[in-house]
VMD Tcl script that builds the backbone (N, CA, C; Angstrom):
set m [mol new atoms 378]
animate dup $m
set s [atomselect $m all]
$s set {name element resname resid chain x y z} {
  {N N UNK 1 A -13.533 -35.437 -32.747}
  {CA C UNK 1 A -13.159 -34.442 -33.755}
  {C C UNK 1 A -13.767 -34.831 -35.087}
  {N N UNK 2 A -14.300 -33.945 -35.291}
  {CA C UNK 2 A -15.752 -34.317 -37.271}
  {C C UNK 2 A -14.260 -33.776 -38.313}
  {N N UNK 3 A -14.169 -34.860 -39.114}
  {CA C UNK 3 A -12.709 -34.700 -40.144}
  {C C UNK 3 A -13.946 -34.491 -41.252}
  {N N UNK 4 A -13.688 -33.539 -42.381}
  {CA C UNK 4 A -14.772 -33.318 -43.629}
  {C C UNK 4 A -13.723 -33.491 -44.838}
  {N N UNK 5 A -13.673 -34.475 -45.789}
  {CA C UNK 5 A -12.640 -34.005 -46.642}
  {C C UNK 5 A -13.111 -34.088 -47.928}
  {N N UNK 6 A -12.968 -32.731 -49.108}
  {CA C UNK 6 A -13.465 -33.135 -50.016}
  {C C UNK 6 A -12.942 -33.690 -51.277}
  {N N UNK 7 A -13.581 -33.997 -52.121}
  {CA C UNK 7 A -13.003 -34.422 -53.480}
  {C C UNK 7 A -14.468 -34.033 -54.651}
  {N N UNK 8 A -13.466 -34.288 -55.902}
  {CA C UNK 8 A -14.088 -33.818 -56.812}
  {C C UNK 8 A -13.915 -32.945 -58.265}
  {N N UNK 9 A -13.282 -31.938 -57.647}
  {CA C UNK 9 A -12.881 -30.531 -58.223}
  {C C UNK 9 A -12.695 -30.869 -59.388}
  {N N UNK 10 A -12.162 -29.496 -60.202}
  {CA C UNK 10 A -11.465 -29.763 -61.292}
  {C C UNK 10 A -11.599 -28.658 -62.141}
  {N N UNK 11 A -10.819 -28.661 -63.226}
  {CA C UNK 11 A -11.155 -27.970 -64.175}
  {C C UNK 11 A -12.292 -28.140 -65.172}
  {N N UNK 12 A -13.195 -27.322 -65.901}
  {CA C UNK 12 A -14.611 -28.235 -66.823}
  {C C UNK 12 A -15.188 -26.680 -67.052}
  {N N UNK 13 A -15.246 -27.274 -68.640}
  {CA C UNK 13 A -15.637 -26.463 -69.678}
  {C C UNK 13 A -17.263 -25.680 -68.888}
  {N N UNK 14 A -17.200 -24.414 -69.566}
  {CA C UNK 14 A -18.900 -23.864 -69.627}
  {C C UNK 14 A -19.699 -25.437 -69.997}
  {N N UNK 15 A -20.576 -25.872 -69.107}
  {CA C UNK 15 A -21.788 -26.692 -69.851}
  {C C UNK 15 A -21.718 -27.333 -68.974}
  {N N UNK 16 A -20.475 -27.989 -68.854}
  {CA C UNK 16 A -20.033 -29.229 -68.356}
  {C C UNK 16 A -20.357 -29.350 -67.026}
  {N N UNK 17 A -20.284 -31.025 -66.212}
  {CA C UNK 17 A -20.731 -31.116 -65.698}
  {C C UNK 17 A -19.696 -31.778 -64.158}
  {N N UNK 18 A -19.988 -32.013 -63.412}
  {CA C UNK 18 A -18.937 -32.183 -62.239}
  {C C UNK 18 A -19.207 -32.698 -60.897}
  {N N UNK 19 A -18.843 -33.704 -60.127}
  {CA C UNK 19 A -19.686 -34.156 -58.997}
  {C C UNK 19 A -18.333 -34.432 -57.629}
  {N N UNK 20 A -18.920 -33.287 -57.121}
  {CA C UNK 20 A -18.428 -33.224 -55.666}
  {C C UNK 20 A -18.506 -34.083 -54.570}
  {N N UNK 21 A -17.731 -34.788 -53.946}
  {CA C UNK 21 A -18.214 -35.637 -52.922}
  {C C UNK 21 A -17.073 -35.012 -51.495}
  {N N UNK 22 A -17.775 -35.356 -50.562}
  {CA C UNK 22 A -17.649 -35.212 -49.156}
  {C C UNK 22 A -17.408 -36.069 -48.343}
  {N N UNK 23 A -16.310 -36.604 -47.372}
  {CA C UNK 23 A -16.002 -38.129 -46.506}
  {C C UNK 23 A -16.186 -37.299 -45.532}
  {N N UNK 24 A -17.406 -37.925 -44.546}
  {CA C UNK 24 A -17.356 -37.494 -43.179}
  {C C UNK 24 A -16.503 -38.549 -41.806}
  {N N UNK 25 A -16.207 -37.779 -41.106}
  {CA C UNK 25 A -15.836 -39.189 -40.038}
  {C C UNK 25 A -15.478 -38.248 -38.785}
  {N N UNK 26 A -15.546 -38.932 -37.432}
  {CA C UNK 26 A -15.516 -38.487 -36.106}
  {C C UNK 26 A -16.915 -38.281 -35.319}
  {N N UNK 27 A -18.071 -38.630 -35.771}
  {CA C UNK 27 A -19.355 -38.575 -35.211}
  {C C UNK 27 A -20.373 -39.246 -35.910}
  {N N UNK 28 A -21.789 -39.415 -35.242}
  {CA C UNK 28 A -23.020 -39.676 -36.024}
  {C C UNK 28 A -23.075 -39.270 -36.937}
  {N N UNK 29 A -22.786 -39.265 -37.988}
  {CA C UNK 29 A -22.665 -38.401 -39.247}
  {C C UNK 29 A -24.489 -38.404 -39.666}
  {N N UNK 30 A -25.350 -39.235 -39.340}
  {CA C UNK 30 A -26.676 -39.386 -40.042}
  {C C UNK 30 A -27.215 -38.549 -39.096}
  {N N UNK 31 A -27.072 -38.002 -38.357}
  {CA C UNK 31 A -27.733 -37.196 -37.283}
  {C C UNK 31 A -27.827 -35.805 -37.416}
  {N N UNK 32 A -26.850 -35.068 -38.745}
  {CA C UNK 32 A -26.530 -34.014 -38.382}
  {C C UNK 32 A -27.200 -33.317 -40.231}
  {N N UNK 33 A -27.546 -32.302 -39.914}
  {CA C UNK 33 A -27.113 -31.645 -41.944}
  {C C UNK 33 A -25.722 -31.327 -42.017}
  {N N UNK 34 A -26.267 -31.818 -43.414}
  {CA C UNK 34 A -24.662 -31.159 -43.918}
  {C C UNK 34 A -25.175 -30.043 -44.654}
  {N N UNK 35 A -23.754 -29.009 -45.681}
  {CA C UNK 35 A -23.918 -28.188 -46.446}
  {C C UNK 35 A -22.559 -28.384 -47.307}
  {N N UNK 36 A -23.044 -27.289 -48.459}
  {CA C UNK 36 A -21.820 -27.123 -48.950}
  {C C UNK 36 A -21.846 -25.673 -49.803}
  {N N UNK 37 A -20.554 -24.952 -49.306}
  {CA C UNK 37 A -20.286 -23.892 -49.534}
  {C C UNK 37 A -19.285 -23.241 -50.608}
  {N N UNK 38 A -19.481 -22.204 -51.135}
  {CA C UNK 38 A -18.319 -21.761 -51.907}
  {C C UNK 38 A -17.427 -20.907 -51.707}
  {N N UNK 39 A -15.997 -20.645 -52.361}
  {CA C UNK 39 A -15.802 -19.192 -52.142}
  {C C UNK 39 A -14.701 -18.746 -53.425}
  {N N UNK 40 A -15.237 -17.974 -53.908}
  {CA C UNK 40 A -14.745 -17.092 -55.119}
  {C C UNK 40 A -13.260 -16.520 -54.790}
  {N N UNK 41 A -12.362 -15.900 -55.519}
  {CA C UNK 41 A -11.196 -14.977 -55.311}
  {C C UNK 41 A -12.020 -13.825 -54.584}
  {N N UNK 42 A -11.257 -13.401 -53.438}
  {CA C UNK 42 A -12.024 -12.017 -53.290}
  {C C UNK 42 A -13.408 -11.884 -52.828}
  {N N UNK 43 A -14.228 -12.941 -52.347}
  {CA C UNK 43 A -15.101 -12.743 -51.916}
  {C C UNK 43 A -15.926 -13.581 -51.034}
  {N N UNK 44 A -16.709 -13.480 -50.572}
  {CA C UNK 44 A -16.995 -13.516 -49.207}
  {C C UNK 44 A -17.826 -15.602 -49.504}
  {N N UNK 45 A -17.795 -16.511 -48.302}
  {CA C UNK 45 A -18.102 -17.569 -48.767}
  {C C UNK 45 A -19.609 -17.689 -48.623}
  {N N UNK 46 A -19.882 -18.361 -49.398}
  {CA C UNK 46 A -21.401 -18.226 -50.095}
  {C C UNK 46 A -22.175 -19.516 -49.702}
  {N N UNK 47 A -23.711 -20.172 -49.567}
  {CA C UNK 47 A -24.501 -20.637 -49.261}
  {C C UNK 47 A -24.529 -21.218 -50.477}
  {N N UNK 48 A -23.997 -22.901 -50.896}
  {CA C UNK 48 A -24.668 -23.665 -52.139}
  {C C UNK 48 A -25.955 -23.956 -51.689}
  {N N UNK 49 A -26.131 -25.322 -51.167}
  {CA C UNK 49 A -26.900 -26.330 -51.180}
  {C C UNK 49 A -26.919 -26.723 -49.166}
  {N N UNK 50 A -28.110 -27.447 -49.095}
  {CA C UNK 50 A -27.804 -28.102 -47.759}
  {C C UNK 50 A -28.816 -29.584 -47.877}
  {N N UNK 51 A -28.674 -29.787 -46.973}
  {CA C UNK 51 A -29.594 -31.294 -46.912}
  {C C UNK 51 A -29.767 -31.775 -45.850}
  {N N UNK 52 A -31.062 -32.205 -44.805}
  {CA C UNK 52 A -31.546 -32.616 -43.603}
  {C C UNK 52 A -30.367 -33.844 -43.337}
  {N N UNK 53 A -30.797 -34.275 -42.206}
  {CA C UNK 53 A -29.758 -35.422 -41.586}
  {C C UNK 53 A -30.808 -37.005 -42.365}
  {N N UNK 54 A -31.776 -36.605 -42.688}
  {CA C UNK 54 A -32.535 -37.811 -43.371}
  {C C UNK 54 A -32.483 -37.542 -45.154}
  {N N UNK 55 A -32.117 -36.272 -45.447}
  {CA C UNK 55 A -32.017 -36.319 -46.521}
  {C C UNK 55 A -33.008 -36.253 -47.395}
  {N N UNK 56 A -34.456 -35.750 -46.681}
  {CA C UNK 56 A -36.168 -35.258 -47.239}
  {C C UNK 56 A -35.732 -33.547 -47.313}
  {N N UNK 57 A -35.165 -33.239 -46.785}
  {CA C UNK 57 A -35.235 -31.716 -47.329}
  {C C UNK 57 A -34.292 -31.414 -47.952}
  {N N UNK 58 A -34.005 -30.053 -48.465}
  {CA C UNK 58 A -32.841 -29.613 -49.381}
  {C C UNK 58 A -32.897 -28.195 -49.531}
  {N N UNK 59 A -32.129 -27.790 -49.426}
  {CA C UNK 59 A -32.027 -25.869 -49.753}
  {C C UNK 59 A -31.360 -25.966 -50.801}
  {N N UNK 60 A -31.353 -24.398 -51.259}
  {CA C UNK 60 A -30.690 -24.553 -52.778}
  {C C UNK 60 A -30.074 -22.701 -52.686}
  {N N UNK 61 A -29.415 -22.654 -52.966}
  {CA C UNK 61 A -29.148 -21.029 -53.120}
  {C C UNK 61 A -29.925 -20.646 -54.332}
  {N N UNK 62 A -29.749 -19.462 -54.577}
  {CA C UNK 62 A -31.067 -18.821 -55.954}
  {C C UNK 62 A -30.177 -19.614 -57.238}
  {N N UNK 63 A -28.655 -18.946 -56.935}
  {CA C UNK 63 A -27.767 -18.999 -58.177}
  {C C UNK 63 A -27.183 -20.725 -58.647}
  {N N UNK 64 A -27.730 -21.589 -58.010}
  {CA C UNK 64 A -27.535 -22.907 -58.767}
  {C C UNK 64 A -28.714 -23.282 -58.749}
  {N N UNK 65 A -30.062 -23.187 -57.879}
  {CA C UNK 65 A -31.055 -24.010 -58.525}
  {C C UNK 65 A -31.624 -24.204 -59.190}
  {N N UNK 66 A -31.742 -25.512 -59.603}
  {CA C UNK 66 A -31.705 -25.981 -60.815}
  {C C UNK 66 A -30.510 -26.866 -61.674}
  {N N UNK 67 A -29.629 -26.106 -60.960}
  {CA C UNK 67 A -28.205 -26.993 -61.968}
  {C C UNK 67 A -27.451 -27.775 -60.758}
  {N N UNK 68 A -28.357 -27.818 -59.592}
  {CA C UNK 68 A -27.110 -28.405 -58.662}
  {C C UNK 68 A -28.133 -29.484 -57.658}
  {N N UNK 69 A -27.696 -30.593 -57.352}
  {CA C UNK 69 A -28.521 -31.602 -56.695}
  {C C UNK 69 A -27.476 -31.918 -55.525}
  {N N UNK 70 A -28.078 -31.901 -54.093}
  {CA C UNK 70 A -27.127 -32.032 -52.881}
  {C C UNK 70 A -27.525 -33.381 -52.795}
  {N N UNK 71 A -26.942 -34.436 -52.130}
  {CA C UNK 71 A -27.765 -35.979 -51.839}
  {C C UNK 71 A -26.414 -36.372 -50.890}
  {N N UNK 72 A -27.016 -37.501 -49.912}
  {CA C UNK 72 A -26.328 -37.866 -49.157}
  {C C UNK 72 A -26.370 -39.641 -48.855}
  {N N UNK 73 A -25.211 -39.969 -48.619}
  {CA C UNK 73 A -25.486 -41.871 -48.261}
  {C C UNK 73 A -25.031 -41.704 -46.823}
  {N N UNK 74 A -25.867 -42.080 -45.987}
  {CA C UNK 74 A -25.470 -42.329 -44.798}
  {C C UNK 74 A -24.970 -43.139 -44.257}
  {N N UNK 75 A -24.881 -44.368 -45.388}
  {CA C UNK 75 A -24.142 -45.661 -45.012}
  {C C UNK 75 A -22.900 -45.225 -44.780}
  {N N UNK 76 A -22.576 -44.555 -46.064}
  {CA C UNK 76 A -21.121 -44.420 -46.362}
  {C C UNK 76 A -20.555 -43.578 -45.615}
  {N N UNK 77 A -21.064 -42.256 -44.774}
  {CA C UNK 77 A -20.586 -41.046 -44.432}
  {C C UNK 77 A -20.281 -40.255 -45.468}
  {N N UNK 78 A -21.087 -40.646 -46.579}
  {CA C UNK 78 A -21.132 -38.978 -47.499}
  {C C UNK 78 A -21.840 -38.351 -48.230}
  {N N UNK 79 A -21.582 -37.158 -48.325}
  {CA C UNK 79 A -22.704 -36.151 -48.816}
  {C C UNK 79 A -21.761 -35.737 -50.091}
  {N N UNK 80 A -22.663 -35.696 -51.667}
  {CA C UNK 80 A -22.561 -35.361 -52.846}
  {C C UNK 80 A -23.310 -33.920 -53.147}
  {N N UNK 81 A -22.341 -33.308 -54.462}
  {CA C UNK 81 A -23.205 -32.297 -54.986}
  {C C UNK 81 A -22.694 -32.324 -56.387}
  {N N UNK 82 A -24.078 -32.396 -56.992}
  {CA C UNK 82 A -23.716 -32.975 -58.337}
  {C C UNK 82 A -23.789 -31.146 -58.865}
  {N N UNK 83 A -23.051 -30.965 -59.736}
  {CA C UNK 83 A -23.621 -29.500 -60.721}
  {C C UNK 83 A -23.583 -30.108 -62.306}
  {N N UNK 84 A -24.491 -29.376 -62.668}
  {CA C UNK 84 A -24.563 -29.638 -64.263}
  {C C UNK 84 A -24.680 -28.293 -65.089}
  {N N UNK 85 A -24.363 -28.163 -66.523}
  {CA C UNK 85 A -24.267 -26.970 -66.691}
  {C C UNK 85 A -23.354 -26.026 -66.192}
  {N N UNK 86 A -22.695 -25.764 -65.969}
  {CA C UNK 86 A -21.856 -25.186 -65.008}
  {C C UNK 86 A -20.981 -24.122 -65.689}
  {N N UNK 87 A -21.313 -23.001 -64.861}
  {CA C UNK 87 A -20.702 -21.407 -65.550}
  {C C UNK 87 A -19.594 -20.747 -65.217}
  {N N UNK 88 A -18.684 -20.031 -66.093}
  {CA C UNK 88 A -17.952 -19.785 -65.241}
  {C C UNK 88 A -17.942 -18.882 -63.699}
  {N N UNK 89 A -19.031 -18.480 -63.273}
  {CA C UNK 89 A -19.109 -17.680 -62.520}
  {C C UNK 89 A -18.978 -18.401 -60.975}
  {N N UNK 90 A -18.786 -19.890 -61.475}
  {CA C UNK 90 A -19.439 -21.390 -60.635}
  {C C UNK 90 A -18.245 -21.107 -60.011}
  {N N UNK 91 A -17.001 -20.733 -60.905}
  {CA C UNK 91 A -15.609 -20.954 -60.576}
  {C C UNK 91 A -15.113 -20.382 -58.624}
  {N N UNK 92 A -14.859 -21.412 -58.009}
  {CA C UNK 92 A -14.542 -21.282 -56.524}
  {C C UNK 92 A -14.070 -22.692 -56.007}
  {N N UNK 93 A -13.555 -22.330 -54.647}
  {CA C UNK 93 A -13.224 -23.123 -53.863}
  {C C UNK 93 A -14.346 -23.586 -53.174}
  {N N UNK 94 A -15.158 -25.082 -53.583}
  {CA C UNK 94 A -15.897 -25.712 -53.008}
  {C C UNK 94 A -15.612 -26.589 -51.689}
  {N N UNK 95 A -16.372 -26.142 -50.502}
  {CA C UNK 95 A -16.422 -26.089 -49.229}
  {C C UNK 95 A -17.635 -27.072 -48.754}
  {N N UNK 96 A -17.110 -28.340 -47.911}
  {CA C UNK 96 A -18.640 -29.335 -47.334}
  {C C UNK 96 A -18.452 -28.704 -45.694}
  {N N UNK 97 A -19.516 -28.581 -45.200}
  {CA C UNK 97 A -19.543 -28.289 -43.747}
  {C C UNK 97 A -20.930 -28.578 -43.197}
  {N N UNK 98 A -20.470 -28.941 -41.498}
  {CA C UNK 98 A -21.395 -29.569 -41.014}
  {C C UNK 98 A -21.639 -28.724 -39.552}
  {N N UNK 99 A -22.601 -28.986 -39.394}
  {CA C UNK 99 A -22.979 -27.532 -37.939}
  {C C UNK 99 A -22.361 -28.539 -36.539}
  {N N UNK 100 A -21.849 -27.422 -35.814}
  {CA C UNK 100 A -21.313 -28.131 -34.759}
  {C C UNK 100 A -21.814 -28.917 -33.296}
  {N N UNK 101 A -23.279 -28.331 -33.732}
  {CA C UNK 101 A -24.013 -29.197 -32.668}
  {C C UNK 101 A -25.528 -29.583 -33.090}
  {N N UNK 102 A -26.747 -30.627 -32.696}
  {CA C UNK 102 A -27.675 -30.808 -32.860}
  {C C UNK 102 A -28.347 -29.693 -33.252}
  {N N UNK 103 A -28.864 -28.836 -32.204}
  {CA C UNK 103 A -29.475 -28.155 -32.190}
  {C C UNK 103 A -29.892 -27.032 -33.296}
  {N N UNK 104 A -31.084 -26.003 -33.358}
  {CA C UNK 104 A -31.510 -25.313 -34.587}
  {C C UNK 104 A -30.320 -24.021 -34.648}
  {N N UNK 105 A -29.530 -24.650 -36.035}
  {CA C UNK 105 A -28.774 -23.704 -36.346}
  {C C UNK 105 A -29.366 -23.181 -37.421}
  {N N UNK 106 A -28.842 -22.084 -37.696}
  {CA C UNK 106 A -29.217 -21.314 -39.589}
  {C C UNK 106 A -28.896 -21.961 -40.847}
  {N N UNK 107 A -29.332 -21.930 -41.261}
  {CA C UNK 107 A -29.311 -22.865 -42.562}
  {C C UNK 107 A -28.373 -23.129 -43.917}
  {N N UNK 108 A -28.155 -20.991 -44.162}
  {CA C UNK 108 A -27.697 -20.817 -45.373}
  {C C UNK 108 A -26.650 -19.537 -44.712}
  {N N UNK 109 A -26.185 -19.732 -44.071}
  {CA C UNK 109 A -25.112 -18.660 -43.786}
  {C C UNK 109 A -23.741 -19.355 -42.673}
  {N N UNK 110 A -22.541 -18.935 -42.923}
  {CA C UNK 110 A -21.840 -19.784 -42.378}
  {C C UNK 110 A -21.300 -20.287 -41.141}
  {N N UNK 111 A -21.961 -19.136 -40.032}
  {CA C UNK 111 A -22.323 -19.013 -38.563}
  {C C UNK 111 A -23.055 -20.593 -38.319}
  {N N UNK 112 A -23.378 -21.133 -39.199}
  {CA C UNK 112 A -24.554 -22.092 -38.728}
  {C C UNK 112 A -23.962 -23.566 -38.887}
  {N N UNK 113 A -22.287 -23.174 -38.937}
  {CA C UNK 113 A -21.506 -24.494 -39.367}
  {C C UNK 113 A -20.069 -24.140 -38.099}
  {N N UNK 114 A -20.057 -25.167 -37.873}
  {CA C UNK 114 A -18.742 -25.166 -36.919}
  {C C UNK 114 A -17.299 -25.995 -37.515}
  {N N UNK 115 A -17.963 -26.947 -38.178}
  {CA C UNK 115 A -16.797 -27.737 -38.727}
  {C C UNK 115 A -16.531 -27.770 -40.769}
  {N N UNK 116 A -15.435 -27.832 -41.038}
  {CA C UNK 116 A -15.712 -27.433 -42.404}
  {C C UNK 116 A -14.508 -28.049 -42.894}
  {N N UNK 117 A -14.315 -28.791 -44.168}
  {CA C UNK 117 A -13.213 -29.482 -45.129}
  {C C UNK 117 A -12.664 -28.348 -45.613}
  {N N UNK 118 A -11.359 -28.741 -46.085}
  {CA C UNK 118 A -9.969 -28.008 -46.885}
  {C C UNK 118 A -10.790 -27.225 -48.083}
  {N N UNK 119 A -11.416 -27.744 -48.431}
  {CA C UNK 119 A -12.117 -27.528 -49.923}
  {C C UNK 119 A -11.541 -28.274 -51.110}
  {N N UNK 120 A -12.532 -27.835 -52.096}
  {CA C UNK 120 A -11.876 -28.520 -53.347}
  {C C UNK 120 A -12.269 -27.636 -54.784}
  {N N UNK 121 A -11.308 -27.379 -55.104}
  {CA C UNK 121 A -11.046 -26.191 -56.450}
  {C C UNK 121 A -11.888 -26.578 -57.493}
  {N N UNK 122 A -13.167 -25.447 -57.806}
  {CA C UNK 122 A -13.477 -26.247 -59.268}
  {C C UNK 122 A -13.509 -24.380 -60.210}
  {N N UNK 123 A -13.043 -25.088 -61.190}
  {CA C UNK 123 A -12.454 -24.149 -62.042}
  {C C UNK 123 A -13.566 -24.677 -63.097}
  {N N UNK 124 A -14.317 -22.778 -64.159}
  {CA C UNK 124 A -15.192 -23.363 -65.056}
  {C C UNK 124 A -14.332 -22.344 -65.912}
  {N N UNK 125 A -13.848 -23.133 -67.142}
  {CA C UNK 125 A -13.157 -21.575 -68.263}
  {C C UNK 125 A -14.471 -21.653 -69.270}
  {N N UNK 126 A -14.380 -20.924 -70.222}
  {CA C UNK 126 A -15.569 -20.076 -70.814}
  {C C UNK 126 A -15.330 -20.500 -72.484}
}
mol reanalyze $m
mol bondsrecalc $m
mol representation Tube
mol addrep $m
């Protein structure tokens, strides 16, 4: 069973800046991508960031790149997402998830993840 739990959140001004982290445990954790997802009041959960199981590639959604860096330690079992700048529009329930098997899943949509953490609240006021 893949346990994802996150930390991080918080409340933080327009500008400000905020760093998400992710504890993986129950599998190869270096074997797999991770991601991390959002989801607003009211709306549907959204595609941040992702990152290869080696951690050479990286996706980015349109609406943070640039202000958001995904990175991962494989020693540790975890995957980070740093945001900087940060708007209120940022404001959601931040989501780490990991696809449920090897094989070529989708990248940026949430079909392409089987296992997924509680989340963690980050609030941006204005």
């Amino acid at each position: 069973q893949v346990q994802l739990v996150e930390s991080g959140g918080g409340l933080v001004q327009a500008g400000g800046s905020l760093r998400l982290s992710c504890a993986a445990s129950g599998r190869t954790f270096s074997t797999y991508r991770m991601a991390w997802f959002r989801q607003a009041p009211g709306k549907e959960r959204d595609f941040v960031a992702a990152i290869s199981w080696s951690g050479g590639i990286t996706y980015y959604a349109d609406s943070v790149k640039g202000r958001v860096t995904i990175s991962r330690d494989n020693a540790k079992n975890m995957v980070y997402l740093q945001m900087i700048t940060l708007k209120p529009e940022d404001t959601a329930v931040y989501y780490c998830a990991a696809p449920q098997s090897m094989g070529a899943t989708p990248v940026r949509v949430t079909y392409g993840y089987g296992y997924w953490g509680q989340g963690t609240q980050v609030t941006v006021s204005s």
